[in-house]
Every structure is written in structure tokens, then in C-alpha cells.
N, C-alpha and C positions, 0 to 999 in steps of 0.2 A: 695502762700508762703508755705516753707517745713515746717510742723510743728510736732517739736519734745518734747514739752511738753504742759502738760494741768495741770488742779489742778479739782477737779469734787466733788460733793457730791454723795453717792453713800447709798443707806438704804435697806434692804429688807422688808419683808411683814411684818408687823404684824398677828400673830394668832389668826383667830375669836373667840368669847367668845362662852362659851357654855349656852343651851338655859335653863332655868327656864320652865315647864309646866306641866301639868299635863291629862292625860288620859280622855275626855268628850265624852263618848257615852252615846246610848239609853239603860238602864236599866242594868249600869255602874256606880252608883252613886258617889262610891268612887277609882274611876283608881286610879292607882299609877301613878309615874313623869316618864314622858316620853319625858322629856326635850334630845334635840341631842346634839352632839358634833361638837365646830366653826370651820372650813376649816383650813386647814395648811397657812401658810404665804410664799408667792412667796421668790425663790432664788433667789439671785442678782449672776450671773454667766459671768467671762471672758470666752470668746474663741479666739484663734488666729483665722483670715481672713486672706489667703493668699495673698487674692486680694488687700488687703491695704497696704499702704506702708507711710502713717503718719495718726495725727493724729487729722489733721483740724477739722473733726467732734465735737470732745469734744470742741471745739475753740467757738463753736456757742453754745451748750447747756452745761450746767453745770451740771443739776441736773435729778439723775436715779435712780429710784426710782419701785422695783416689787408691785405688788398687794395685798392688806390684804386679808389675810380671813375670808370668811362672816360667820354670828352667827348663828350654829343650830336651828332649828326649831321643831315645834312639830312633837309628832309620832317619836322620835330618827333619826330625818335625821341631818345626817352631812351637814354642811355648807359646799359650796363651797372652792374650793384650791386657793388662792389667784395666779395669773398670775407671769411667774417666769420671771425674767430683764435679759437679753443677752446681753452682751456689747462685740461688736467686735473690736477686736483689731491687729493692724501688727504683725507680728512675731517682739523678741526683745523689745516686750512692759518691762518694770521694773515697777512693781503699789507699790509706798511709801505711809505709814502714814504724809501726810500733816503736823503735830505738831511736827514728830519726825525725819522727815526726811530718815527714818529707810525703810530699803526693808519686804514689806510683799511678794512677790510673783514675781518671773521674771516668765514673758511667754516665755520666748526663745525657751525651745525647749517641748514647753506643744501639743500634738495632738489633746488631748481631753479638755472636756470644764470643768474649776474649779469653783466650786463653794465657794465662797469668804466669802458674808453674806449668811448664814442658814437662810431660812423665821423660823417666831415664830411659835411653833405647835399652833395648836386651843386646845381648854379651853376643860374642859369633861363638859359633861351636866347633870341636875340635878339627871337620874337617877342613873348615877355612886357613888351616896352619900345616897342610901333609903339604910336605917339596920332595921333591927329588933324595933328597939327601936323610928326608925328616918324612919318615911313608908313615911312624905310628904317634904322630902327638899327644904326648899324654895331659894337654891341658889344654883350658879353652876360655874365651873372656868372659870376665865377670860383668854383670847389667852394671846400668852407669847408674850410679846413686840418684835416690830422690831430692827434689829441691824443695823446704821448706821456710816459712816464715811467721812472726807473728805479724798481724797488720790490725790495724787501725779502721774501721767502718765508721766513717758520718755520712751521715744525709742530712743535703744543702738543698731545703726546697725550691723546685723549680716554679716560681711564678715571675710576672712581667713586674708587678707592683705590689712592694713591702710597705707594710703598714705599720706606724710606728709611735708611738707615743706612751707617756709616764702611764703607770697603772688609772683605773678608773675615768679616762677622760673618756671613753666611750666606741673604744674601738670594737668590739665587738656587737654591740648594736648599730653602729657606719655599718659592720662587714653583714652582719641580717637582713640590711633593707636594701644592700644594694648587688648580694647575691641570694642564693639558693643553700647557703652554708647556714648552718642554725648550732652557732657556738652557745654554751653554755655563758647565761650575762648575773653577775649577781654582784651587790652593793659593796664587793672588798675587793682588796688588792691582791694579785696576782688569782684572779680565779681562771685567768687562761693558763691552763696547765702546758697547752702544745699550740702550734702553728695552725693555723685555720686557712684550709685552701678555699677560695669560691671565683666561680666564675661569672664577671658582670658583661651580661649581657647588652649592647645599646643597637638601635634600628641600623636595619641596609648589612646587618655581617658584621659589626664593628663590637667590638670588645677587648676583656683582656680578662687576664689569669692574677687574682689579689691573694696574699699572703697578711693573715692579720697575726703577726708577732709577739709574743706575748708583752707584760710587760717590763720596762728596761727601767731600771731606777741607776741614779748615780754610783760609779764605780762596778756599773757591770760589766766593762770589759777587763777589770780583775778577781771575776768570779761573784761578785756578791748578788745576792738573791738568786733568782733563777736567770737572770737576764743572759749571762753569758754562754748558758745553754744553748740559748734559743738565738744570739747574735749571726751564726754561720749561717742560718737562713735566708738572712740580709744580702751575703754577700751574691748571692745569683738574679738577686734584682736590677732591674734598669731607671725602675724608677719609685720612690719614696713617697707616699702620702705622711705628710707629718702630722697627725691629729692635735690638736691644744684644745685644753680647757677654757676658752674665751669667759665664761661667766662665772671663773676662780670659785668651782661652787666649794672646793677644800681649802679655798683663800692660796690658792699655789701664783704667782706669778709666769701667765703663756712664754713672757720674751724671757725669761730664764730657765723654764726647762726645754724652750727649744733650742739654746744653749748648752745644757747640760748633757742633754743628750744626742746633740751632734760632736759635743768632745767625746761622749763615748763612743760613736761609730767612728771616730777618727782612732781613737785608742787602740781599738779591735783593732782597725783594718786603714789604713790611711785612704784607701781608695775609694772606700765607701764615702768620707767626705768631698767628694768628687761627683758624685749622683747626685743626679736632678730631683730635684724636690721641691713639694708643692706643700702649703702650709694649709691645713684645713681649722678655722678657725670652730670648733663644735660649742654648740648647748647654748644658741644665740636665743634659744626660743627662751631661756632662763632671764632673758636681759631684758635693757628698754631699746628701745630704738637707739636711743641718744648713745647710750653706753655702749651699745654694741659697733655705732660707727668709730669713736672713740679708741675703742680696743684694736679693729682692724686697721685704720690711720698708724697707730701703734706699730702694729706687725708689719707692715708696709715702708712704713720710715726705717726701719732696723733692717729690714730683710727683702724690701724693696732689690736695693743697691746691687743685690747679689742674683739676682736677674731670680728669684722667688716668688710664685706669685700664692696671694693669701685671698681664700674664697668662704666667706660667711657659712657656716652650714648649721641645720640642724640634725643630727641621726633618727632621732625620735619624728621631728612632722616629714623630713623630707627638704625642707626649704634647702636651695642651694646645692644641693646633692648630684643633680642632672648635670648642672653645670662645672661642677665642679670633675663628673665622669668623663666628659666630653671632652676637656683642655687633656685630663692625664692621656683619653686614648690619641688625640690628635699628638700629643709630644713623643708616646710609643711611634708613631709612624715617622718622625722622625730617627728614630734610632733602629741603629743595624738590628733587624730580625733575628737573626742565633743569640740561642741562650749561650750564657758565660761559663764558659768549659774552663777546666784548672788545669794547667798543662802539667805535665808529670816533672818533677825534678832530678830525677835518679832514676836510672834503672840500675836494681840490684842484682851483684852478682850471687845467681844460688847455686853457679858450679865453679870448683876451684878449675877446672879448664877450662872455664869464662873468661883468661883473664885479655889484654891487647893481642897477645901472641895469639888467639884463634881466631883472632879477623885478618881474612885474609885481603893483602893489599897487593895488589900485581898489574903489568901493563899487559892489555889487552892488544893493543896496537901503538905504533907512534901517535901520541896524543889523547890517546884512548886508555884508560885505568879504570881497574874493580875493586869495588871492598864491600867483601862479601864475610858470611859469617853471621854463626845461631845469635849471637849479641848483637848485631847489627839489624837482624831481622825482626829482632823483639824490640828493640827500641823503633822502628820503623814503624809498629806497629802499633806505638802507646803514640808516638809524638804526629800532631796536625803542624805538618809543615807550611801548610798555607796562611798560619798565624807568626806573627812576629815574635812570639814569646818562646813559642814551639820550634821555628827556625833559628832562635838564639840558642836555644838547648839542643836542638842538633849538633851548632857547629861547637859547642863546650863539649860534648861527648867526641866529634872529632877531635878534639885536641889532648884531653884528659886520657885518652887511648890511644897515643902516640899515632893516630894517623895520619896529619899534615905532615908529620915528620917525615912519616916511612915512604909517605906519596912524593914528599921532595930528595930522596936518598934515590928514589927510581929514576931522578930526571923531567918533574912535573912541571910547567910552565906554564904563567896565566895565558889564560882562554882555554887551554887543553879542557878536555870532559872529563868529567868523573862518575860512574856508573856505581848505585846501590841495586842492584836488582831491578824494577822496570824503572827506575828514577836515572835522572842525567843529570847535571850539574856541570858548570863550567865553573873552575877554577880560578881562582885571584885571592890574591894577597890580603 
């Protein structure tokens, strides 16, 4: 079975405590504390696998969980690094807050590996606390607690062009003859269990990456059938091949279920009614000549208007097919090349010393300010500031954590700079 989501519990290490002891040689009476410092606490870490392509594994095990680290020992040895958790995952992974529903992190187009939960440091050990006044401390810090969470795993297949239409119009033999994918084709409704990746190839290096969807009946963008399953797949496309029954071989009417089920991709997702789409009119070879100009004049008047264009085809001889590959790759070269990344909406806090008060905001010089801090760093790290969506959630985390504030309490003035770590920022209102 293709499986596109999971729900997981996920924690990193906890940091080993540091050790309590003291100095015992031969004619050493009174050492001082030579108590060591507890091992770091393992990262809990995504990585894209190429090799994968869902995400059955998480299906069986629930729970991932890195390594603590172990408590200092005497003679100032550091404890051990607690072991770091690797969880691999398909390209197109999206990892949600379970409670909130909310994107922490799309893997889409991550190469390298993120690290999600920070293990806890280890604790210092007792001799980081001997003064003057205090030669035998008898205590030493505890590791910082692990940070866990339940989250959410979907995968949003990454292709250029979704493919879409009511059960049985023929989407899956479209996607046979005009890739290298060999979906399962039989005479009922919903016998695409899962998303069918292929890639169509056309002359001189030209192509593109198709997603053949399963099928979507009315009301699947509140669950009914399997449709709503399979709808988040949609959302990473750029462009929509809309298949229709032109030759009404179940007596369905083409210009209302390409109505029906463009309100359902509106329902799901409003944005998805916004994608470009191309109407393929299928199974012409069932028709006459006459009737099939008929049908397409039809889709054309209705769907014309809204800059759509409708291209005769049949799946079965090929007719129309070529031309019909050639408009969709030429409309991909119009549109921006990056896949559609999900920007993160929340970074959560998993340490109660997360909270505004550890981002540190201070002036470096006249005109010059830092805000720095382990929160600051990790949200730096999820969010693409060079997107609009990802710069809006930036500056909502500035504000949402008192930092315009604290930056205007020091004396900030538009144009002044504002430094995150190697990033600069000029400030304004």
C-alpha cells in the first residue's frame, strides 16, 4: 500500500548531568573537585532518501527517539555524546505539529540533513563552580532536558504536471503511453490506489515530471472516497492536465465534472484554483468526427474565456497526444523553475528556556544591533528568506518575541542595521 502519511513521536537526547567529585591521590589530601562535564544529547535529524518514495516505514514504528548523554566522571572526563536519530525520508516529505496542524519544515528541496530537535547539552561538572570562597562544591549541573514532539509526516508529490480527472476517463492509460510508468488500468472506479510518477520525455532535452492522481469524485475535498487522500499531491504542481470523458462513454456530462471538480481543488486549497490548466478532451477515437468537433466547440466556449486551452486526444491510438505534450512543456518554461516549497508557520518551543528572554538583542555599535540566540538560529534555519511568504514569517516571529520592541527600547532608528548571524538587515518602520 502507497502510503502518504504517518503521525510519529519524535524526542532528542537528553544532556548528561555533570559529575559531583573530588581529587583522591597518595599524599593529596585535600584535591580539589574534579567532578567532569555530561555528554551532549543526540539530534533527532531529517534527511531526504532518494531511494524512497513513501512512507510505510513510519506505518510500523511510531516512536524515534536519539540518545542521552552520559554523566561525567571523575578526573574531569566528559561523558559520553548521546547517539544522534536520522530519520530518512522521500523527497516532498512536509513534517506538521500534530496538535496544530501547522508546517514545521517541508523537505522538498532540502540536500543536506536538518536537524529538527537539538539534543540537550550536558550539565558542567563540579569543578566549574570551586571560587575562592567555595574550594569544595558539592554539586554540579544537571543536562538540559530533551526536546520532544509528536508531528505529522505527508508527502506532497513532487512533479511539474498533475493530472486530473473523475474516475475511469482514462487517466492512467494518458499516463502509459506517454511515459515509462505502467500503472495498474482496469474497467472501475478508483483502481488507482496511489499517485503514479512518470516522466515524459519530448526531443532536444525537453520534458517534464507527470503525477497521475488518483480519482477525485464530488465532495472529496471533505473526505469522501479516497480523493481527499490523494488531493495534497496536487498542491506541488504548476501545472494541471484536466482529462474529460469527451465521448460521455458512462453518459457523464465533460463541462460539469470539469466544474465539479475544479470546486473541489478550490475547496481543498483556493490556490490550486489559480493553476494553469489545460483541458484534454479523451476518447475521441469513440466518437464521429462531427460529434467530436461539437463537444470540443463546447469546452471551448465555456472554458475558452478563462485563457484554457482544450486539445482533442485520444489515450488509446495516440491522436493529439504530441500536441497536446508540447503546449504543457512550452507553458512549464514559462513558469518559475523551483518547486513549491511550504514555508514553515511556527517554530515550536521544545525548551521552557526558549522563551523571547533568550534571544539576545544588544547594540553592537552606534547604528549597529544583534539578535542572536538558539531560537533565532533555528528559525533562520527552517525559514527561505528570499521568498515572500518566508520574509512575512520572519518579521511575525520578530514581533511575536518582543523583538522590534526591545530593539526600539535600545535606541533603533530607520536605516540603522540589524545583524542575525551572517545576515544584515536595515531597519524601518
Amino acid at each position: 500500500m502507497f502510503a502518504d502519511r504517518a503521525r510519529i513521536f519524535i524526542r532528542s537526547g537528553k544532556g548528561g548531568d555533570g559529575h559531583v567529585s573530588f581529587r583522591r591521590e597518595l599524599y593529596v589530601p585535600d584535591g580539589g573537585p574534579d567532578g567532569g562535564d555530561g555528554g551532549r544529547g543526540g539530534d533527532l535529524i531529517f534527511v531526504v532518501d532518494p531511494g524512497l518514495n513513501t512512507l510505510v516505514d513510519y506505518r510500523h514504528k511510531r516512536k524515534y527517539c536519539a540518545g542521552d548523554g552520559k554523566e561525567g566522571s571523575k578526573k574531569r572526563c566528559t561523558g559520553a555524546s548521546g547517539e544522534d536519530m536520522v530519520l530518512k525520508v522521500p523527497a516532498g516529505t512536509v513534517i506538521k505539529d500534530a496538535e496544530t496542524g501547522k508546517v514545521i519544515l517541508d523537505m522538498a528541496n532540502r540536500t543536506e540533513p536538518v536537524v529538527l530537535l537539538k539534543g540537550g547539552r550536558g550539565g558542567k561538572g563540579n569543578h566549574h563552580y570551586a571560587t575562592s570562597t567555595m574550594q569544595a562544591p558539592k554539586y554540579a549541573q544537571p543536562g538540559q532536558d530533551a526536546k520532544e514532539l509528536w508531528v505529522d509526516l505527508e508527502l506532497k508529490v513532487i512533479a511539474d504536471v498533475g493530472l486530473v480527472g473523475f474516475p475511469n476517463v482514462g487517466k492512467s492509460t494518458f499516463l502509459s503511453r506517454v511515459t515509462n510508468a505502467r500503472p495498474k488500468i482496469a474497467n472501475y472506479h478508483f483502481t488507482t490506489l496511489s499517485p503514479n510518477l512518470g516522466v515524459v520525455d519530448l526531443a532536444e532535452g525537453n520534458g517534464f515530471v507527470i503525477a497521475d492522481i488518483p480519482g477525485i469524485i464530488e465532495g472529496a475535498s471533505d473526505g469522501v472516497g479516497l480523493g481527499f487522500e490523494f488531493l495534497r499531491h496536487i498542491e506541488r504542481t504548476r501545472v494541471m492536465i484536466h482529462l474529460v470523458d469527451a465521448a460521455s462513454v458512462e453518459g457523464r456530462d465533460p463541462i460539469e465534472d470539469i466544474r465539479a471538480i475544479n470546486k473541489e481543488l478550490e475547496s481543498y486549497n483556493a490556490d490550486l484554483a489559480k493553476r494553469l490548466q489545460v483541458i484534454a478532451a479523451n476518447k475521441v477515437d469513440a466518437m464521429t468526427e462531427e460529434d467530436c468537433e461539437v463537444i470540443v466547440e463546447m469546452l471551448e466556449e465555456e472554458f475558452g474565456p478563462q485563457g484554457i486551452r482544450v486539445f482533442p486526444i485520444s489515450a488509446v491510438s495516440g491522436k493529439g497526444v504530441k500536441e497536446l505534450l508540447w503546449y504543457v512543456n512550452d507553458l512549464l518554461k514559462e513558469l518559475p523553475e523551483e518547486p513549491m516549497e511550504f514555508e514553515p508557520e511556527f517554530v515550536p518551543d521544545f525548551m521552557e528556556e526558549e522563551t523571547a528572554e533568550s534571544i539576545v538583542v544588544a547594540m553592537e555599535s552606534p547604528g549597529v544591533f544583534t539578535v542572536e540566540g538558539p531560537k533565532v538560529e533555528r528559525m533562520l534555519g527552517y525559514t527561505n528568506l528570499e521568498s515572500e511568504k518566508g520574509f512575512e514569517f520572519f518579521q511575525k516571529f520578530m514581533k511575536e518575541n518582543d523583538v522590534l520592541k526591545r530593539l526600539e527600547a535600545l535606541g533603533i532608528e530607520e536605516g540603522d542595521t540589524v545583524k542575525l548571524y551572517n545576515l544584515e538587515f536595515d531597519y524601518y518602520k
